[in-house]
N, C-alpha and C positions, 0 to 999 in steps of 0.2 A: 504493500500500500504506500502509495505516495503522500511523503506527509504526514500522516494518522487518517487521508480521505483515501477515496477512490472505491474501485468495486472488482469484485473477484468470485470468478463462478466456476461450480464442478470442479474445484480442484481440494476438495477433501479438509477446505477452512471448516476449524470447529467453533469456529464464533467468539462473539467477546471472550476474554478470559476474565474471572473476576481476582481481586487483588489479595495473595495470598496471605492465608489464617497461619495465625502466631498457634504453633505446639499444641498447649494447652486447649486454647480454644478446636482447633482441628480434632485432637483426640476427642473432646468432650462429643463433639458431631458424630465421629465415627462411633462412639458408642452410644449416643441415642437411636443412631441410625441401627445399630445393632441390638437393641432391646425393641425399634420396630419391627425389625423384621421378624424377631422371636414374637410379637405379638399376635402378628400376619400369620405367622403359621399355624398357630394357635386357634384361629377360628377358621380354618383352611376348613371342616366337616361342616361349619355352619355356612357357608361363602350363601347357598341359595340364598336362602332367609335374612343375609344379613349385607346385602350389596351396600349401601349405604355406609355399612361402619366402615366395609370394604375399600369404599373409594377414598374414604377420607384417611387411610393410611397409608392407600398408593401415594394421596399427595401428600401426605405431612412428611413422605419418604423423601420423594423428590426435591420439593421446600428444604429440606434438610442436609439435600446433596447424596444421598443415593442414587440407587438406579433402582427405579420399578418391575418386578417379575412378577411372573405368573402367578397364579394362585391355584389353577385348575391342578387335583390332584395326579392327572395323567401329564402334565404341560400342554393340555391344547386347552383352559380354561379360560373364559373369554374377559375375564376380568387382570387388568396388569399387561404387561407390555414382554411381549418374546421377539422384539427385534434387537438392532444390534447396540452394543456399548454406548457407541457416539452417535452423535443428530448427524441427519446425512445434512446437510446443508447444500445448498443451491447455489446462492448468492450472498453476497452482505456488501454492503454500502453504509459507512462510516458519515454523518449528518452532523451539523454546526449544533454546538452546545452541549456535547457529550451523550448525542443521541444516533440511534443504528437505523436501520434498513435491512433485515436477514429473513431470508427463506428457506425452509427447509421440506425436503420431501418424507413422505412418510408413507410406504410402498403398502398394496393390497394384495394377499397373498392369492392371486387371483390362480396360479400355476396349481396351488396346493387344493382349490375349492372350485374348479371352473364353472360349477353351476350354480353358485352361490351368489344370490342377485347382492352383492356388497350396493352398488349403487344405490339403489331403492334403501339398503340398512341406515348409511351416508344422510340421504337425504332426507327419510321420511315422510310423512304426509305433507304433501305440498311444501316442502324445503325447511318443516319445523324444524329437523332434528339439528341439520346442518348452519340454519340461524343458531338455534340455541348454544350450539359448541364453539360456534363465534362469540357468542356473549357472553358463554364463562370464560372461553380464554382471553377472550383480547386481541384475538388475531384473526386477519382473514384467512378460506378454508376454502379451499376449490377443487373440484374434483378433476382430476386429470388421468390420460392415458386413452388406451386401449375400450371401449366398451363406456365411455365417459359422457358423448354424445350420442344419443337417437335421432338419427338420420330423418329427417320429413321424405314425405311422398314425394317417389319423383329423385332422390336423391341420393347419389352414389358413394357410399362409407370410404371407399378408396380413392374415391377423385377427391372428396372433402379431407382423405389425411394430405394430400398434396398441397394444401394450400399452408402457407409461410407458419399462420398462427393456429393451424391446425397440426402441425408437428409432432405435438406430444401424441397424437395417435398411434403413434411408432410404437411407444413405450408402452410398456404394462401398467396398468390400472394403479395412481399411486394418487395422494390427497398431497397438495400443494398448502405450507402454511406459511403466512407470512407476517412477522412481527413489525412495529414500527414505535418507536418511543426508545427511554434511556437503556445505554448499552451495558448498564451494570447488569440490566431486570433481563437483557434477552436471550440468556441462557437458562434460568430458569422459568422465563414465560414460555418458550417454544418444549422444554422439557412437561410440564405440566398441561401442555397443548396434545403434545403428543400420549399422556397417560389420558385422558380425555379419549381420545380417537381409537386407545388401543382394545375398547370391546366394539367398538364398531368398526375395527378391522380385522377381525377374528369372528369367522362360524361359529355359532353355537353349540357347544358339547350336548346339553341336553334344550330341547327346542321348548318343552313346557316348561325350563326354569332359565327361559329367556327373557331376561329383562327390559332387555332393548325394544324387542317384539310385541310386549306388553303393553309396556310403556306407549307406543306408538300408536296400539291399535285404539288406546283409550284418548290420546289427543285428536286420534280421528272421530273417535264416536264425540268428544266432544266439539269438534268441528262442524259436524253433522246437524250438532243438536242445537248449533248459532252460538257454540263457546261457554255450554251449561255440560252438567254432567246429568248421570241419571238421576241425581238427587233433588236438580234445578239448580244445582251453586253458579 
């Protein structure tokens, strides 16, 4: 980077670094983070019944500078994040005032599930679900790749990958996130972006303690009913 500016893409930047923890302080982290995790394991038989306490350990992990895993006791459990170490990062662009510009990809394991409509999981009834994980994280969230775009009548899937900003059609099915504000926060905002996206980028193990599916189908029935539930609320 030129200066402290400029921009740099697909070449494996892991983003802001934040300024490193004195000993003490660092150890104390490493062992909160390590009585998290004993915690997390702990209600690993209850995960159905208990999504909620669930997520909030993925992120007070993450906040704390872990790394979020699985919870599913086979490892294909949809709650927790089974991709890799680091954020794959895209781009980043360094902004006046101590503030960033960073992207990062977050792949669908579309090879391992091919007939798993991830899109529809992604975006939910009429683009709820895909607003809503913009709103907890803070970041915008775009689905890209492979199977990303439904073609209108009349229109040729391979002629439409050929156009410039149709490109990522090449690529396998992955969710685009992109942070924007201070570059202290965009390592652990795009961290906690991705613990967010990581049960709605994972198949469900068992489909009747599917939370995602649930969840959805009742923002639809209340969509339905003009934004009431079956109760009238």
């Amino acid at each position: 980077l030129n200066g402290g500016a400029g921009k740099r893409d697909r070449e494996g930047f892991s983003g802001q670094q934040e300024p490193p923890k004195r000993p003490k302080q660092a150890a104390a982290d490493q062992e909160y983070v390590r009585q998290l995790l004993e915690e997390k394991e702990k209600i690993q038989a209850f995960l159905p019944v208990l999504p909620i306490i669930s997520r909030l350990l993925e992120r007070e992990i993450g906040v704390a500078g872990g790394e979020p895993k699985g919870l599913g006791a086979d490892g294909e459990g949809v709650v927790g994040w089974k991709g890799p170490e680091t954020l794959q990062i895209e781009s980043h662009e360094e902004l006046p005032g101590g503030q960033c510009k960073t992207s990062m990809r977050v792949p669908v394991p579309t090879d391992k599930y091919p007939n798993f409509n991830f899109v529809g999981r992604l975006l939910g009834p009429r683009g709820s679900t895909l607003r809503d994980l913009q709103a907890r994280s803070g970041c915008k969230m775009t689905i890209r790749g492979k199977g990303s775009i439904k073609p209108r009548p009349g229109e040729d899937l391979e002629q439409l990958a050929l156009l410039p900003k149709n490109a990522h059609l090449n690529d396998p099915l992955h969710v685009i996130v992109e942070y924007q504000g201070p570059s202290d926060q965009s390592q652990k905002t795009l961290r906690y972006a991705r613990e967010l996206l990581a049960e709605y980028v994972q198949a469900p193990v068992d489909d009747r303690n599917d939370r995602v599916k649930r969840n959805q189908l009742m923002d639809l029935q209340r969509m339905n009913n003009g934004g009431r539930d079956d109760y009238g609320r």
